[in-house]
Backbone as CSV, one residue per row, in Angstrom:
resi,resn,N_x,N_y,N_z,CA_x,CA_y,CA_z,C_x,C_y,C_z
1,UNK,-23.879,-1.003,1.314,-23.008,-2.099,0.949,-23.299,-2.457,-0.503
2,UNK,-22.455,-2.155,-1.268,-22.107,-2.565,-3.027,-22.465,-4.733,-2.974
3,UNK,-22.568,-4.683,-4.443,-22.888,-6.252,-4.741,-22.509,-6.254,-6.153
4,UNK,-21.429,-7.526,-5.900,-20.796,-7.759,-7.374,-20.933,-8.974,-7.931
5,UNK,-20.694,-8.595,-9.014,-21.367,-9.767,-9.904,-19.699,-9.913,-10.493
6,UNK,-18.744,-10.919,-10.430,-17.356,-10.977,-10.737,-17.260,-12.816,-11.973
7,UNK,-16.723,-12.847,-12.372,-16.475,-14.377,-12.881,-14.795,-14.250,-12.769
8,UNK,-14.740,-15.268,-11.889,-12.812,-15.543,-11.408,-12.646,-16.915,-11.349
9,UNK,-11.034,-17.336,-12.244,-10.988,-18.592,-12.546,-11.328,-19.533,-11.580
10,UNK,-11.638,-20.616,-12.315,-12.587,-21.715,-11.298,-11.066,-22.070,-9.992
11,UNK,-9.592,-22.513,-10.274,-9.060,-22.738,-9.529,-9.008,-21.988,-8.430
12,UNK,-8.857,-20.481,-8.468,-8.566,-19.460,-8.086,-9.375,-19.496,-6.840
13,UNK,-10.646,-19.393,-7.203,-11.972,-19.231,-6.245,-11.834,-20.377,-5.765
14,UNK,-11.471,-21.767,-5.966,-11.554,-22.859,-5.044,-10.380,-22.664,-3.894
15,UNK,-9.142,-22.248,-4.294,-8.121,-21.762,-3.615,-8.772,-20.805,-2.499
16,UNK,-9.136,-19.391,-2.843,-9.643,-18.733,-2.635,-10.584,-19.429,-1.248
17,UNK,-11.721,-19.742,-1.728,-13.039,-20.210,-0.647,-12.457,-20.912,0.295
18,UNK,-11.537,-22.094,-0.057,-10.712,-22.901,1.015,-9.980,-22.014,2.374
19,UNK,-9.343,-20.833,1.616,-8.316,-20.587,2.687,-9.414,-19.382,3.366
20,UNK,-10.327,-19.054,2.750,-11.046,-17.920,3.183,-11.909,-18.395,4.556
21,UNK,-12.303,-20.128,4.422,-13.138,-20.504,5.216,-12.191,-20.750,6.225
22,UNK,-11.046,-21.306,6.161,-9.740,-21.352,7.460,-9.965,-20.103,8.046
23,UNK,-9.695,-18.938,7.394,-9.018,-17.995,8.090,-10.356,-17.587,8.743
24,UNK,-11.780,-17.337,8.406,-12.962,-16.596,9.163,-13.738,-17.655,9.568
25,UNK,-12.619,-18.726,9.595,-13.878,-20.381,10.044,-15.229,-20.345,9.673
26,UNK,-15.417,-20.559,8.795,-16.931,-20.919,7.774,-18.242,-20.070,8.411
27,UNK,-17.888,-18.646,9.185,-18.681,-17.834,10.084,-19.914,-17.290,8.721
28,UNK,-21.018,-17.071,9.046,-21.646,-16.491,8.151,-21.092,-14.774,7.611
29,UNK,-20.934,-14.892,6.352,-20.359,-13.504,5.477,-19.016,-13.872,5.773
30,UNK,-18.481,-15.166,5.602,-16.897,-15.191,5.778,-16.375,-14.789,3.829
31,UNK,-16.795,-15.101,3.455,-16.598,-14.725,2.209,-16.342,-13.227,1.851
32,UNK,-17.505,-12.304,1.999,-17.609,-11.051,1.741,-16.418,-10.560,2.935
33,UNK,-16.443,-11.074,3.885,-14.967,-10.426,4.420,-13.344,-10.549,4.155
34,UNK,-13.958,-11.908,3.099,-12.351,-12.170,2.562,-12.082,-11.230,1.188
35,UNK,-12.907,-11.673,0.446,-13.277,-10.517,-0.642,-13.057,-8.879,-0.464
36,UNK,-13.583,-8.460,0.826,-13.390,-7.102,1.149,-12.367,-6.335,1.791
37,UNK,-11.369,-7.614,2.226,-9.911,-7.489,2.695,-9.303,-7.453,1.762
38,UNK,-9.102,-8.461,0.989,-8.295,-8.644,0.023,-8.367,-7.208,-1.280
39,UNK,-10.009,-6.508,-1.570,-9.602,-5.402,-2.166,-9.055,-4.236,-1.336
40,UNK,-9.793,-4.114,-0.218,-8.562,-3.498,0.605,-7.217,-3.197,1.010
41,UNK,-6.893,-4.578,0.765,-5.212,-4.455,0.178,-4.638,-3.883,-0.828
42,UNK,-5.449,-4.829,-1.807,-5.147,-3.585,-3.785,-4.927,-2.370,-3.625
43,UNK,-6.257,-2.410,-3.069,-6.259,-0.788,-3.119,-4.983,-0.010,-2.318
44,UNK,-4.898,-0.575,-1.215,-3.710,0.172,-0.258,-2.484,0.117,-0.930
45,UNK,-1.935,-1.358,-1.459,-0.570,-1.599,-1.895,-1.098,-0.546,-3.755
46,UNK,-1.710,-0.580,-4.190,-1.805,0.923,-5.519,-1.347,1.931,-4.871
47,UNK,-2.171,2.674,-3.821,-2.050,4.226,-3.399,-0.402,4.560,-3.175
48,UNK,-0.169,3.207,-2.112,1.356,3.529,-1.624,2.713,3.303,-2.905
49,UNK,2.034,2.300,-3.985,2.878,2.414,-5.128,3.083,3.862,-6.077
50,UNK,1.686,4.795,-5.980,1.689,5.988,-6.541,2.439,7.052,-5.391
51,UNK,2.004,7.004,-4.382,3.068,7.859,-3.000,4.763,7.717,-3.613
52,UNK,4.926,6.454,-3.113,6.623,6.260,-3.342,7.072,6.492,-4.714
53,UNK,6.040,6.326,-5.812,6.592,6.751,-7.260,6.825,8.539,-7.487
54,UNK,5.291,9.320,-6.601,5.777,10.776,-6.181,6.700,11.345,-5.665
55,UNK,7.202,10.549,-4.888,8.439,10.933,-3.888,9.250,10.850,-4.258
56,UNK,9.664,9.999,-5.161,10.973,9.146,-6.043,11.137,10.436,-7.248
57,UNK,9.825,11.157,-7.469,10.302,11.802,-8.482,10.781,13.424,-8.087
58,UNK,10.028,13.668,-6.470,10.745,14.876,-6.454,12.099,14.830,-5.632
59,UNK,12.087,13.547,-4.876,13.964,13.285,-4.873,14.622,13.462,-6.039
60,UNK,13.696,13.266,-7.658,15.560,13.096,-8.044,15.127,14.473,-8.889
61,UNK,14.163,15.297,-8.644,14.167,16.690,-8.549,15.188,17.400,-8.040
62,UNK,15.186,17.132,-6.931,15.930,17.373,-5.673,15.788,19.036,-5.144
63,UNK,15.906,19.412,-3.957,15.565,20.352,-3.267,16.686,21.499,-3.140
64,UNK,15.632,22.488,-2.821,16.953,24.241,-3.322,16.626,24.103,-1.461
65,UNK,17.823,23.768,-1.164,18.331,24.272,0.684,18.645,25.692,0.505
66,UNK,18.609,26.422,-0.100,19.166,28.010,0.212,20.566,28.369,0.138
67,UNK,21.204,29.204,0.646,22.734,29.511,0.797,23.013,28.773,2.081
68,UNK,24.311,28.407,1.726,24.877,27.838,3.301,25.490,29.624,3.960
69,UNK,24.955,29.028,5.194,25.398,30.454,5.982,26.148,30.433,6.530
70,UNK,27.508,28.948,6.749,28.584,28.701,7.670,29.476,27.973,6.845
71,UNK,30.976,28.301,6.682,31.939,27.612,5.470,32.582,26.608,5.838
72,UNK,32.305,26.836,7.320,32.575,24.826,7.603,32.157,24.844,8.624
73,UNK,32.608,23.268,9.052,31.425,22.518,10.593,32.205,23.403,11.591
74,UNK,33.555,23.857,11.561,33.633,24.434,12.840,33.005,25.310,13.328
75,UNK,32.419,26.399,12.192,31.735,27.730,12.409,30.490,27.597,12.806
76,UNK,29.616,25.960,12.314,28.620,25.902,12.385,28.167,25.121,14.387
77,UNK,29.265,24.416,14.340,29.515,24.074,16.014,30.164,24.861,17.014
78,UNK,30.257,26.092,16.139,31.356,27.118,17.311,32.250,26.211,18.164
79,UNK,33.271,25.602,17.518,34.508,24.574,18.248,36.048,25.492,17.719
């Protein structure tokens, strides 16, 4: 287990400690679990911002489907 040494605005952290002690009711290490959620999130909502920015770029790449092998839907539904 890592240990940080951080300085975060004084409002922030009062905000912060308040809602942190609601949510893990003032349990001992309620802090380090709010702290360790909350980068947990960063981190998740980054990765999935770099995913969907990858994806976005080989959509407008866009994809080689091959030859069509049927010249219309009837041939392709035998109707």
């Amino acid at each position: 287990m890592g240990t940080l040494t951080i300085n975060v605005n004084d409002d922030v952290e009062t905000r912060f400690r308040a809602l942190a002690q609601k949510v893990y009711a003032e349990k001992k290490g309620y802090l380090g679990k709010a702290v360790t959620s909350a980068m947990q999130k960063w981190i998740d909502e980054i990765i999935q911002k770099k995913i969907s920015e990858s994806e976005l770029k080989l959509m407008d790449k866009g994809f080689k489907m091959g030859k069509l092998k049927f010249k219309s839907r009837e041939e392709l539904y035998e109707r």
